[in-house]
N, C-alpha and C positions, 0 to 999 in steps of 0.2 A: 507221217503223223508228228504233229507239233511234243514237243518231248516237255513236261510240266516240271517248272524246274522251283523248287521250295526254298525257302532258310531255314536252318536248323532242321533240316532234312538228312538223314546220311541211312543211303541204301547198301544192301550188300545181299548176295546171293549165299542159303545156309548149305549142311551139308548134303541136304536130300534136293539141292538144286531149285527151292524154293524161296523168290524174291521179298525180302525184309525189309521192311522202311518202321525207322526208328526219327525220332523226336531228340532231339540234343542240344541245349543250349547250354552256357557256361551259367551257373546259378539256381537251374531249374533240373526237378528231376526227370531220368530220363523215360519217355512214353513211348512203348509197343503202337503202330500205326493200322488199323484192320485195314485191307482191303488194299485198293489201288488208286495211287493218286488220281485225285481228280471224282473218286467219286464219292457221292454224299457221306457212308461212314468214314470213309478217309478224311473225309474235311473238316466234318465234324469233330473229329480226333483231333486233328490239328489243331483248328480254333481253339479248342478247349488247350490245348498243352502251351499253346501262344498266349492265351491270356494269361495262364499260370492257375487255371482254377483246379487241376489237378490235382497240385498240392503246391504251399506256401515255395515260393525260393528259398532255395537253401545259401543260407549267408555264407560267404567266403572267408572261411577262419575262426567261424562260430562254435563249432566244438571244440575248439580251443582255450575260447576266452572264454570267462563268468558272464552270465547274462547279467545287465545291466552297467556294462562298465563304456570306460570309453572305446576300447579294443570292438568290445559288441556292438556297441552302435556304429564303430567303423568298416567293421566287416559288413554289416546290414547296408551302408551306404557302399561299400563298393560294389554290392550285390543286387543294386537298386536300379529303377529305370532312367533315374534322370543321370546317375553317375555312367550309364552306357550309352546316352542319347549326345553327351558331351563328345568330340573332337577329339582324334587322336592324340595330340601334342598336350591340348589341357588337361584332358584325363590323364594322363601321365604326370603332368605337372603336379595334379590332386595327389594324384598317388603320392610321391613323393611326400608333399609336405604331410600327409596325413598319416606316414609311414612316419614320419621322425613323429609326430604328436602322439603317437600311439607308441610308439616306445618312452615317452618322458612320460604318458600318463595313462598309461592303455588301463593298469589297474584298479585306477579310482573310480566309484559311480559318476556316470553318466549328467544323473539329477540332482548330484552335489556341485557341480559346474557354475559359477556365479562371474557375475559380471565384470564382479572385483580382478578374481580369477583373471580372467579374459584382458581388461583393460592392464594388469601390468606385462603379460604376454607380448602384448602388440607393440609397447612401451619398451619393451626388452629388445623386441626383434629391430624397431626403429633406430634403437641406438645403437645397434651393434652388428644387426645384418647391414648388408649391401642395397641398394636400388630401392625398389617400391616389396619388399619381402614382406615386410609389416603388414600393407595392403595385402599382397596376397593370402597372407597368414588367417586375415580375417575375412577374407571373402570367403577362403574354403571351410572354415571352421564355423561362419553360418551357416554355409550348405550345409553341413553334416546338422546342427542343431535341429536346425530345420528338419531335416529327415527324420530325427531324433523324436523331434513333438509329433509329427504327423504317425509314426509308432510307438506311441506312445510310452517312449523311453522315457520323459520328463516332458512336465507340463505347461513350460516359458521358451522362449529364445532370448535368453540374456543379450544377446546383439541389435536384439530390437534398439535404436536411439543412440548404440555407438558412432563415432566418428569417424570416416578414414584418418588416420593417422597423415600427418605433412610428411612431404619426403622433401629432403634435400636438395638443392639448386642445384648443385655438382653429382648428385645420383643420375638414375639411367642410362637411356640412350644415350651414346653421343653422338650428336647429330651435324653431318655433314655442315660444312662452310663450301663457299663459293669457291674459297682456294682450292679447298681438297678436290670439287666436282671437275673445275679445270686441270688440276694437275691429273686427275684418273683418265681424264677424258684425251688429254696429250699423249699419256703413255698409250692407251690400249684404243687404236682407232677404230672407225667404222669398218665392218666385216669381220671383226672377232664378237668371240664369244661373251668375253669382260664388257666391250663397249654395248650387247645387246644387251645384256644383264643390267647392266646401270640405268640405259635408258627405260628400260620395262619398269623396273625398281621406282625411279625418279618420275616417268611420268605418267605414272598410274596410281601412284602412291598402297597398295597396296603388300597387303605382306609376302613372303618367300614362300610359300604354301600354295597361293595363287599364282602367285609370277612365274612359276615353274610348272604349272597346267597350264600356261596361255599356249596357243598356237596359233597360226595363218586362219583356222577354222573360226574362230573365235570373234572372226572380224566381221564388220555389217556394215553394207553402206546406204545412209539415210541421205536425204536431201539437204541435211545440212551438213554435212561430211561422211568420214567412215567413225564409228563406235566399236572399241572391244568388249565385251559381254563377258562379264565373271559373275560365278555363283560363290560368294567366298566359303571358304572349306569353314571355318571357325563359325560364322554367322548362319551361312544357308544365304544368306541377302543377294539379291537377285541385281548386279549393278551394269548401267553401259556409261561407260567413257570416252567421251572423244579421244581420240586422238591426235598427239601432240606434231605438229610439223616434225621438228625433232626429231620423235620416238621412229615418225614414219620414216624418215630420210635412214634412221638405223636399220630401220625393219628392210628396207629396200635395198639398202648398201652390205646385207648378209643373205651368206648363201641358204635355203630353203628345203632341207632334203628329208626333214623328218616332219611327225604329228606335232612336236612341241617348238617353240622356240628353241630351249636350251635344253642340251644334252648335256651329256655325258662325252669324256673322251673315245670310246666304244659305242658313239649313238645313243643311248638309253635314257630315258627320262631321268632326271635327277630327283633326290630324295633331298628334302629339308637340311639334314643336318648335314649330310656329305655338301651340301650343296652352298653351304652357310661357310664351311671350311673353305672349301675350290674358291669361295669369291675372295675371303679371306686374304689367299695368297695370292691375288689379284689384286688386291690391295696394299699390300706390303710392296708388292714389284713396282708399282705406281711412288712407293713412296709416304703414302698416308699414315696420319696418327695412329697408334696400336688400337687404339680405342674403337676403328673406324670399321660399318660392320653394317651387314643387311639391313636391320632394321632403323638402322640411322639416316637411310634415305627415304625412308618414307617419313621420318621426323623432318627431314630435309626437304619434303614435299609438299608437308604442311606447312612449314616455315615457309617455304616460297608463296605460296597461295595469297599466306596471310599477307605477307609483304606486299602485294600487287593489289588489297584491298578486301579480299575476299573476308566473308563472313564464316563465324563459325559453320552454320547451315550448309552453306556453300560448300566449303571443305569437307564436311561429312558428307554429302552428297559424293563426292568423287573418292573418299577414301573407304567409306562405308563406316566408318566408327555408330557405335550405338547411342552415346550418350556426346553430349556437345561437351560435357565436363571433360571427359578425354580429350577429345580435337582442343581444346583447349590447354590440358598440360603439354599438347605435340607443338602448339606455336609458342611456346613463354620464350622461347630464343628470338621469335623474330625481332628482325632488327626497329629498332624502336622507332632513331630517329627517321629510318622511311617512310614507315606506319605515321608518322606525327606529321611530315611532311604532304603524305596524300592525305590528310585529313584536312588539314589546314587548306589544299590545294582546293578540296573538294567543297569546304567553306566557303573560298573566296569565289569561285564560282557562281554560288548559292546566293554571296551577297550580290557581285555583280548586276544576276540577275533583277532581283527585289530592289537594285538601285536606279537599274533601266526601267522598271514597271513604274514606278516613283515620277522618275523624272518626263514620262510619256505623260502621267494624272497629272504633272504641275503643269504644261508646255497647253493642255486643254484649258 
């Protein structure tokens, strides 16, 4: 018998030897289940405790804070469906920054929150945080607004018509150079672990989250080569990639004994952050800038694309990026006068042409 397996399901046998299915999710309260899975009053129980019409979710930290502060409307959003539907690593990220916002302002209403407010916030974190902080600052502290009006915490999204804030030239990533890819690529040859790493990284351009779920399985071959097939973790985006002569020559030149490409020194799949470390000092023993780091090779990805002519479109296609405005702050490194050279090259082509059709109409 096929055995019905739930979420937020947690069974247990009571003291008179009688089987208990309970309803449990983090936020919601908890529901007595009748019956036995699978059948009508069982399900019907379920659906009902899954949508929540049981009873309202209960906010994480809400009897704590004063209703209507920022604290309240943070707890309500951590306790929300769109802040659970989020990705492990951003959700986390949220946390974070909305944990420090709520200790500088957890006590003030919510609906006193003004724009003014907001704009010297972003303006503070610009000049004084690191990288693109400021951005992030205000993307999550829309989210929360937003959550905010839709419960009718306050009746605006003062971010409506804000600006991303500019970041600085010398901020973020730093992204790989030709030198760095050559000198990594000399130390750690074909058949380790470093050199698969890199080529996955470089020629898939995708982040550390996916490049660490690819494996041999993940391959497809079409009539116009073989394509590796990722569902990106962050996106859900459904993408396939050719595959790069290169990457293949790596893939082939390493030995094949697990479900993923990259392990662990014990076999085991590797986890984001440990796994962000291990290349780390894969990179130091190479030699490269301190600076030098996962996610600079997929900056380094983009960069190469655009060098070779590729359009923004183009490049989101192979990276997945959502907005072309991103794929676009990932090429500002590319090298210029390349890009000015194939363009130029691709003109004179263009006139050539229009000069031969010309001179065919005067010869008539």
């Amino acid at each position: 018998m096929t055995k019905l397996t739930l979420p937020y399901v947690l069974r247990f046998r009571d003291r008179h030897g009688k089987m208990r299915h309970y309803f449990r999710r983090r936020g919601f309260k908890q529901v007595a289940l009748p019956g036995l899975p699978g059948s009508a009053e069982f399900m019907t129980a379920y659906q009902t405790a899954l949508g929540g019409s049981t009873s309202s979710p209960v906010e994480i930290g809400a009897v704590r804070t004063k209703p209507g502060t920022v604290a309240a409307a943070i707890a309500g959003y951590f306790g929300s469906v769109d802040h659970a539907n989020l990705a492990a690593t951003p959700r986390r990220h949220r946390r974070q920054i909305l944990e420090r916002f709520r200790v500088e302002h957890g006590d003030k209403p919510i609906a006193a929150l003004e724009r003014r407010h907001l704009e010297v916030m972003v303006a503070t974190k610009a000049m004084n945080a690191p990288g693109g902080a400021a951005v992030s600052f205000l993307v999550v502290v829309r989210a929360l607004l937003r959550h905010a009006v839709a419960g009718g915490l306050r009746a605006d999204d003062p971010t409506i018509g804000m600006r991303r804030p500019r970041t600085k030239s010398s901020g973020g990533w730093y992204s790989w150079s030709e030198d760095d890819i050559a000198k990594f690529e000399a130390h750690h040859l074909i058949g380790t672990r470093a050199r698969l790493a890199l080529a996955l990284l470089l020629y898939t351009a995708q982040r550390r989250s996916d490049v660490i779920r690819m494996g041999r399985q993940h391959i497809r071959n079409t009539e116009d080569g073989p394509v590796i097939q990722v569902r990106q973790q962050k996106t859900a985006a459904p993408l396939e990639i050719p595959i790069h002569p290169e990457l293949q020559a790596v893939i082939d030149g390493t030995p094949a004994d697990h479900l993923t490409f990259l392990v662990t020194r014990s076999g085991g799949p590797f986890n984001p952050s440990p796994f962000t470390h291990w290349f780390k000092d894969r990179c130091r023993e190479a030699g490269l800038p301190p600076r030098a780091s996962v996610h600079g090779l997929r900056k380094a990805a983009c960069r190469r694309l655009a060098e070779v002519g590729c359009s923004a479109p183009v490049i989101a296609a192979i990276s997945g990026h959502a907005s072309l405005a991103e794929v676009t702050r990932y090429i500002e490194e590319a090298n210029q006068l390349r890009m000015a050279r194939l363009g130029m090259k691709a003109m004179t082509k263009s006139n050539k042409r229009r000069t031969k059709v010309t001179n065919l109409r005067d010869s008539k």
